[in-house]
C-alpha positions as CSV (number, residue, x, y, z in Angstrom):
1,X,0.0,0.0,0.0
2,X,2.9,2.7,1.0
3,X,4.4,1.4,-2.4
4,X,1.3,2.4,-4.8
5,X,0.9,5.6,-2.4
6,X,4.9,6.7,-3.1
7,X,4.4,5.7,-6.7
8,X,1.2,7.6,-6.7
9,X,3.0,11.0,-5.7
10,X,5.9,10.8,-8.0
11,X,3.5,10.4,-10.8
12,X,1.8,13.5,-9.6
13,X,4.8,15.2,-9.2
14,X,6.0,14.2,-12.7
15,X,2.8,15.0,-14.1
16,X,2.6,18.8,-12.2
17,X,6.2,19.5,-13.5
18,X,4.9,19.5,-17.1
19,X,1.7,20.4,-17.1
20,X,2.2,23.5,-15.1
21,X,5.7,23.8,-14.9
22,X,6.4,23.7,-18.8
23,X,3.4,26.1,-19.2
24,X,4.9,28.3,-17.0
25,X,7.8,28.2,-18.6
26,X,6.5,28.6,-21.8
27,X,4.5,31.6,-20.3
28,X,7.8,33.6,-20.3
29,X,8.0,32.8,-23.9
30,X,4.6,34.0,-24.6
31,X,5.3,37.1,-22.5
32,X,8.6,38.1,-24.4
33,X,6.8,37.4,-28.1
34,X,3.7,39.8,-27.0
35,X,5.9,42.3,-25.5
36,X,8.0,42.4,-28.7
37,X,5.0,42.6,-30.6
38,X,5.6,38.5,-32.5
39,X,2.6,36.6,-33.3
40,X,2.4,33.8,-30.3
41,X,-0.2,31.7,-32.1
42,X,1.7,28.7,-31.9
43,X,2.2,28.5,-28.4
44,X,-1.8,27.8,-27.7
45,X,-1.8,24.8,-29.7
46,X,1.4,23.5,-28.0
47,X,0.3,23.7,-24.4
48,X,-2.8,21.8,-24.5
49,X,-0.5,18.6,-25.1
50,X,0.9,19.5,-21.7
51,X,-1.4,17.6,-19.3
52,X,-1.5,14.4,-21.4
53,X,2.3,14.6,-21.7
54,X,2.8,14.9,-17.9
55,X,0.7,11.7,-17.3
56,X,2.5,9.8,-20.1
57,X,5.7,10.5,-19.0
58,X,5.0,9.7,-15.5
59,X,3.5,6.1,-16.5
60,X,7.1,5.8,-18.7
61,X,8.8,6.4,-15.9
62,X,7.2,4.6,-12.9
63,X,5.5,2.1,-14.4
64,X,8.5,0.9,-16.7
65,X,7.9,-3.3,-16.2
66,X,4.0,-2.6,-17.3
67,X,3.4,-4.8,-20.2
68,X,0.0,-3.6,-20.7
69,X,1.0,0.0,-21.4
70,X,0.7,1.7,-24.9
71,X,4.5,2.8,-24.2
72,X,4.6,3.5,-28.4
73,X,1.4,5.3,-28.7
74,X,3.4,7.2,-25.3
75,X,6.6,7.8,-26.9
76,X,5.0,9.2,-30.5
77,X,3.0,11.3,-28.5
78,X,5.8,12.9,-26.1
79,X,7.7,13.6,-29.8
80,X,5.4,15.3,-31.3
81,X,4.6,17.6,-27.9
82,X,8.5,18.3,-27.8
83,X,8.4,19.3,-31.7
84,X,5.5,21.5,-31.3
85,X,7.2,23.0,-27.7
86,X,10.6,23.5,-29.7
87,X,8.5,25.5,-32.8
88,X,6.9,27.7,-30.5
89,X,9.9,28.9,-29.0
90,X,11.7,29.5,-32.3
91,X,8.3,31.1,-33.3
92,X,9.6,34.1,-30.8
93,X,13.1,33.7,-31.4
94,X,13.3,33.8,-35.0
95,X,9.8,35.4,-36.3
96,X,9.2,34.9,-39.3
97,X,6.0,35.7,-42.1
98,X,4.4,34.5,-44.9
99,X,2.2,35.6,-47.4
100,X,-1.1,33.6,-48.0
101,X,-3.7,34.0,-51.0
102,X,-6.6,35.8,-49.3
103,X,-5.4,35.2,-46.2
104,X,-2.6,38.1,-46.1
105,X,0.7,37.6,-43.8
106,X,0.5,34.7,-41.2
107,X,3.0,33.3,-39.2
108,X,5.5,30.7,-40.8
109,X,5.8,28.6,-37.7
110,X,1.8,28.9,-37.3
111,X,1.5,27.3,-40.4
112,X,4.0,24.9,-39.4
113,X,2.8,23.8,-36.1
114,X,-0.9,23.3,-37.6
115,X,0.9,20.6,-39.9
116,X,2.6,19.2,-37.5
117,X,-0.5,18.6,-35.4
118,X,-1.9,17.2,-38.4
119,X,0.7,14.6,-39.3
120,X,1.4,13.6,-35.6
121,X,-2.3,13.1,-34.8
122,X,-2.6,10.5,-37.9
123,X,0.6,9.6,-36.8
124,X,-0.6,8.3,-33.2
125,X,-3.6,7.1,-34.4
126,X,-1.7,4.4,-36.6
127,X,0.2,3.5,-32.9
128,X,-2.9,4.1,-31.0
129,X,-4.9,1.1,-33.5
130,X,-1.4,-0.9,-33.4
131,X,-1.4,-0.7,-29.5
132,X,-4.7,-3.3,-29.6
133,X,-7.6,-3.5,-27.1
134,X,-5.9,-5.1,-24.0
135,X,-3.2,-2.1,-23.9
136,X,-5.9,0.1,-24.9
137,X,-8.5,-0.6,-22.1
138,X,-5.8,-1.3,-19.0
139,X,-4.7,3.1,-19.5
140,X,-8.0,4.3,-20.3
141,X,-7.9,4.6,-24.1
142,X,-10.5,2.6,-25.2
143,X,-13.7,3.7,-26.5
144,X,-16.6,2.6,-24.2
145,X,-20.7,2.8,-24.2
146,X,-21.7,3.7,-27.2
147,X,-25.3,4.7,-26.6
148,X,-24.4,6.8,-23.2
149,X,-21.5,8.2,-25.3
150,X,-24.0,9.4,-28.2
151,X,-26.3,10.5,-25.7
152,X,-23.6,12.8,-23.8
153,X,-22.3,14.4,-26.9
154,X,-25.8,15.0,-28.5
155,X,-27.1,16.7,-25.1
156,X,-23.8,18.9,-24.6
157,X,-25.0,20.1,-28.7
158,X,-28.2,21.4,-27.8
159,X,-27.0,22.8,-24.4
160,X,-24.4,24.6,-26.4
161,X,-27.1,26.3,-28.5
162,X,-29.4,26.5,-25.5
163,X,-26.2,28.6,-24.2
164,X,-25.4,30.7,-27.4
165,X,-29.7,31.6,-27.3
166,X,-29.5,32.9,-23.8
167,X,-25.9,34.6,-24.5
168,X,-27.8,36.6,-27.6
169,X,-30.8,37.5,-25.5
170,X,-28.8,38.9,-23.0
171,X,-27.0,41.0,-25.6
172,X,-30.1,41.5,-27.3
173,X,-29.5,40.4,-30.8
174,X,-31.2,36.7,-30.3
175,X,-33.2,38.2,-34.0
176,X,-29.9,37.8,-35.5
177,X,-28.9,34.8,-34.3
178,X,-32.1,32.8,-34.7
179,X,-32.7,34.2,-38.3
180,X,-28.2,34.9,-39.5
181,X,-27.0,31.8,-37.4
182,X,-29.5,29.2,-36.9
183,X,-31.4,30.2,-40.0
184,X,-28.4,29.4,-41.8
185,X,-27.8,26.3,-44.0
186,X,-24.2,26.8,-44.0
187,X,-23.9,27.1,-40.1
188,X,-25.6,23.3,-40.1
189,X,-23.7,22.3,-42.8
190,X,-20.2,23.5,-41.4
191,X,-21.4,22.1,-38.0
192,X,-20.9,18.8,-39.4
193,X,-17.8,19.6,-41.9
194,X,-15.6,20.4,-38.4
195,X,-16.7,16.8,-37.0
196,X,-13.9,15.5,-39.5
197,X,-11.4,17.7,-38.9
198,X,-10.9,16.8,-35.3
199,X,-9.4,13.0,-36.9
200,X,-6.9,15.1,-38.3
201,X,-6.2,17.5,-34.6
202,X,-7.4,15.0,-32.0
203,X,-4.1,14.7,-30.2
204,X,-4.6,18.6,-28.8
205,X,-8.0,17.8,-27.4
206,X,-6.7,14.6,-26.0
207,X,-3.8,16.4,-24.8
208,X,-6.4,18.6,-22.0
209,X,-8.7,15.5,-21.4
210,X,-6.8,12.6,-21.3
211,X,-4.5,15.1,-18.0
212,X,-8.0,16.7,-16.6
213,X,-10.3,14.0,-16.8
214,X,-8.3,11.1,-17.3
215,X,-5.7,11.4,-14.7
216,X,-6.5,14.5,-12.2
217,X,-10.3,14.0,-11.8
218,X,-9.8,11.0,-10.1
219,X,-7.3,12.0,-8.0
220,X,-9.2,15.5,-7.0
221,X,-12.5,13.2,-6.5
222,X,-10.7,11.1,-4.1
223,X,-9.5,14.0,-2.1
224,X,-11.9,16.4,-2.0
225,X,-15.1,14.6,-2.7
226,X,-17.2,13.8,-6.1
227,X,-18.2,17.5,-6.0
228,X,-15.6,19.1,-4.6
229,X,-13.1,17.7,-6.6
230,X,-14.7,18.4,-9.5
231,X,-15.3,22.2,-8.6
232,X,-11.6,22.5,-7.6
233,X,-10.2,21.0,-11.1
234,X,-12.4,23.5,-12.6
235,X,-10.5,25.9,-11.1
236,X,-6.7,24.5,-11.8
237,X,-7.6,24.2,-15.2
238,X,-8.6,27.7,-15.1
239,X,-5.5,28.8,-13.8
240,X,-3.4,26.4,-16.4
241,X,-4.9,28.8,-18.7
242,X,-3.0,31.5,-17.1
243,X,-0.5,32.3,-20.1
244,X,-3.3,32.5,-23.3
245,X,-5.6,34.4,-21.3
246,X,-2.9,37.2,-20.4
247,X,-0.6,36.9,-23.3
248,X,-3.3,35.4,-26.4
249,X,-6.8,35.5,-25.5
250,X,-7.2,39.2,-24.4
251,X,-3.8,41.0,-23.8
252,X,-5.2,43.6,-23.0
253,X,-7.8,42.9,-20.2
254,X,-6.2,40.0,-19.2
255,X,-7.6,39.9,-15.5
256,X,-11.1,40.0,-16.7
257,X,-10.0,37.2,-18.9
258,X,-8.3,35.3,-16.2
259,X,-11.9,35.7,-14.2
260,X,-13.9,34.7,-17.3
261,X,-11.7,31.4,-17.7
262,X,-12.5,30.5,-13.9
263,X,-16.3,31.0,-15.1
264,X,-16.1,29.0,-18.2
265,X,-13.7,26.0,-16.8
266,X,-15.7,25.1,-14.0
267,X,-19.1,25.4,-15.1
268,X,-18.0,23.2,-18.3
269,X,-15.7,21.0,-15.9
270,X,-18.7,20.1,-14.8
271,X,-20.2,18.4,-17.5
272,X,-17.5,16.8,-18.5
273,X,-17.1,15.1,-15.5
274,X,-20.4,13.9,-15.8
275,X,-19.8,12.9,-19.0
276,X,-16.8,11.1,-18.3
277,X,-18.5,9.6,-15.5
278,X,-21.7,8.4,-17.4
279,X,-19.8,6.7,-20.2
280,X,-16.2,5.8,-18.4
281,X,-15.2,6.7,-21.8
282,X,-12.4,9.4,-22.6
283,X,-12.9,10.0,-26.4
284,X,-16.1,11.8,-24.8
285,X,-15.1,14.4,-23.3
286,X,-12.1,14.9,-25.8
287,X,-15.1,15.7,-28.6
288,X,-17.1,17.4,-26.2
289,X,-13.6,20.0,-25.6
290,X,-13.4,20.2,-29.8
291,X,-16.8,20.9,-30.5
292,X,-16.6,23.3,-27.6
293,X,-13.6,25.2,-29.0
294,X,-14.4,24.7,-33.1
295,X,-17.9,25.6,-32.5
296,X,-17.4,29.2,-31.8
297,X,-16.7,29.9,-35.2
298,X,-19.8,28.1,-36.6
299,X,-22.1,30.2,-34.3
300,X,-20.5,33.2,-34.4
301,X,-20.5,33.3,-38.1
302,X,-16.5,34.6,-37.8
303,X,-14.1,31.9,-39.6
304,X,-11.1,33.8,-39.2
305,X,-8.4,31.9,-37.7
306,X,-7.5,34.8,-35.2
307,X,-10.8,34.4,-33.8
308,X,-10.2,33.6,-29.7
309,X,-6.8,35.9,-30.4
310,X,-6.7,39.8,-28.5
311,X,-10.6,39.5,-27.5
312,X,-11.7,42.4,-25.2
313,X,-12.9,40.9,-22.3
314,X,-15.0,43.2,-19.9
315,X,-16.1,42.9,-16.2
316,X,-19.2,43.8,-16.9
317,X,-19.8,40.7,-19.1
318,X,-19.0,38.3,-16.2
319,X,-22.2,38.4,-14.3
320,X,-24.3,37.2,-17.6
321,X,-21.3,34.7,-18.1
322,X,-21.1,33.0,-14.9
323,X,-25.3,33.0,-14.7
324,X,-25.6,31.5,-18.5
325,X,-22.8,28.9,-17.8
326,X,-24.3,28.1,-14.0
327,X,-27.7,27.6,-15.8
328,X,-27.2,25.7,-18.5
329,X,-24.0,23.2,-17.1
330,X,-24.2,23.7,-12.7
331,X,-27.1,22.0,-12.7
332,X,-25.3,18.7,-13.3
333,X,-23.2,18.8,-10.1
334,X,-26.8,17.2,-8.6
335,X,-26.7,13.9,-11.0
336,X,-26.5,10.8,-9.7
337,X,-23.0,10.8,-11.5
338,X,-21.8,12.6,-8.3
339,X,-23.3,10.6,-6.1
340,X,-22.7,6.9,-5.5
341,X,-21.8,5.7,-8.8
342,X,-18.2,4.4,-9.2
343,X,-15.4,6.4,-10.6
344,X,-12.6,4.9,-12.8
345,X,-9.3,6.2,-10.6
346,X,-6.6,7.0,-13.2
347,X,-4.9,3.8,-11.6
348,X,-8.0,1.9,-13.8
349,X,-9.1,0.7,-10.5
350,X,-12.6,1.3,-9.5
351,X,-13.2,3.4,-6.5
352,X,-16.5,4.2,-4.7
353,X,-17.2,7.6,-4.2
């Protein structure tokens, strides 16, 4: 027992080092690139690998004699977060722009990095398949309840609309969204034209979920309660968030950002837990966090891929925020998903809450 408790910290403390301590890091990066006035688009996509890499690395490390573990599927992924880390950095270091047909200059290593995530994520699918079922299931990787998975995923749609409805009203242009937006052809068509892109960018997603869910919900359940723990990993991933909100998302109101992340991460944490919970299957909560992100385009109507870049984030807007999000996701925290069903641990044992 003392044994699976020591390994159990140095995994943690393996895992914190690089999914906080290399966003951190990273952070200083980001802050010498926006201060110099560089584009520091690349470093967004490079830290959502973060979480998932600190787990991976600490299962390398501690868990070396495991012959069930998807050590290939591991290693690819742990390459391709160290080649998107080391672009980022020469992003700043050595800036450098392109010119695009109708899409003026952009950022070389951008560009880069967006093909890098492409390659690597068909990359670690082909290990992910090659890893088979056993490997698969014994970390957490396989895909689980198909009907409960569906179901998760189509409710989290129509709460996202049900959110963007109550987001309009409150800014008073709900006219425009129902008839612009929803009235839209395209906005239905392009909802379902995304859904294939995230074969091709999975590994960024499943960089944030495989860390949050995966690996620290458990942990933070166990500690602090179903509920609890759940609220308090809202707010960690909130502050993980730390360096895009004051150096990508909104520069300069980067506070009110900071605030506005706490709001969104753990109302949303939320139900993704209880998604995770329901179906016990990752890939959920890793499409839930896509559509999430991608989605913004398709019902804002603005494809431009500087979209979440320099937003101007506002006090004022919180109070509408954090009562939206509480309405249409805080409800959750009083399913019977947080109550005495049984939680996968990121150990794969079961554990009653």
């Amino acid at each position: 027992m003392d044994t699976d408790k020591t390994m159990e910290r140095k995994q943690l403390v393996i895992y914190l080092i690089v999914a906080y301590g290399v966003t951190y890091v990273m952070g200083l990066f980001m802050w010498y690139g926006n201060a110099k006035g560089i584009d520091v688009s690349a470093f967004p996509n490079a830290q959502m690998m973060y979480p998932a890499a600190g787990v991976m690395l600490a299962y390398l490390l501690t868990r070396r004699e495991d012959v069930r573990m998807p050590k290939w599927f591991f290693r690819i992924f742990l390459v391709l977060t160290a080649v998107m880390i080391a672009i980022s950095i020469v992003s700043v270091m050595v800036p450098y722009e392109i010119s695009l047909p109708g899409a003026g200059g952009i950022s070389l290593w951008l560009l880069m990095i967006q093909y890098v995530i492409m390659i690597g994520s068909v990359v670690c699918w082909i290990f992910y398949f090659a890893a088979g079922k056993e490997k698969r299931a014994a970390y957490g990787l396989k895909w689980n309840n198909s009907k409960s998975s569906l179901f998760c995923i189509l409710l989290f749609m129509a709460l996202y609309i049900m959110r963007n409805v109550l987001a309009y009203l409150f800014a008073g242009q709900l006219e425009y969204f129902a008839v612009i937006i929803l009235g839209n052809p395209y906005t239905w068509i392009n909802m379902f034209v995304i859904l294939i892109n995230l074969l091709f960018v999975f590994t960024a997603f499943f960089g944030e979920e495989y860390g949050w869910r995966y690996y620290l919900q458990p942990l933070m359940q166990k500690k602090f309660g179903a509920r609890g723990g759940v609220l308090l990993l809202g707010v960690v991933w909130g502050l993980w968030h730390l360096p895009v909100d004051f150096f990508y998302y909104s520069p300069e109101t980067g506070l009110a950002a900071a605030a506005a992340q706490q709001i969104t991460c753990i109302t949303l944490g939320i139900f993704f837990a209880y998604a995770y919970r329901k179906t016990d299957n990752i890939w959920v909560p890793v499409i839930l966090h896509f559509l999430n992100n991608n989605l913004i385009a398709v019902f804002s109507g603005n494809y431009s891929s500087d979209i979440l870049q320099n937003q101007n984030v506002l006090w004022s807007q919180l109070p509408a925020s954090l009562l939206v999000n509480g309405v249409v996701f805080g409800g959750f925290l009083a399913s019977r998903e947080f109550r005495t069903r049984k939680g996968t641990g990121s150990d794969g044992r079961q554990d009653d809450e």
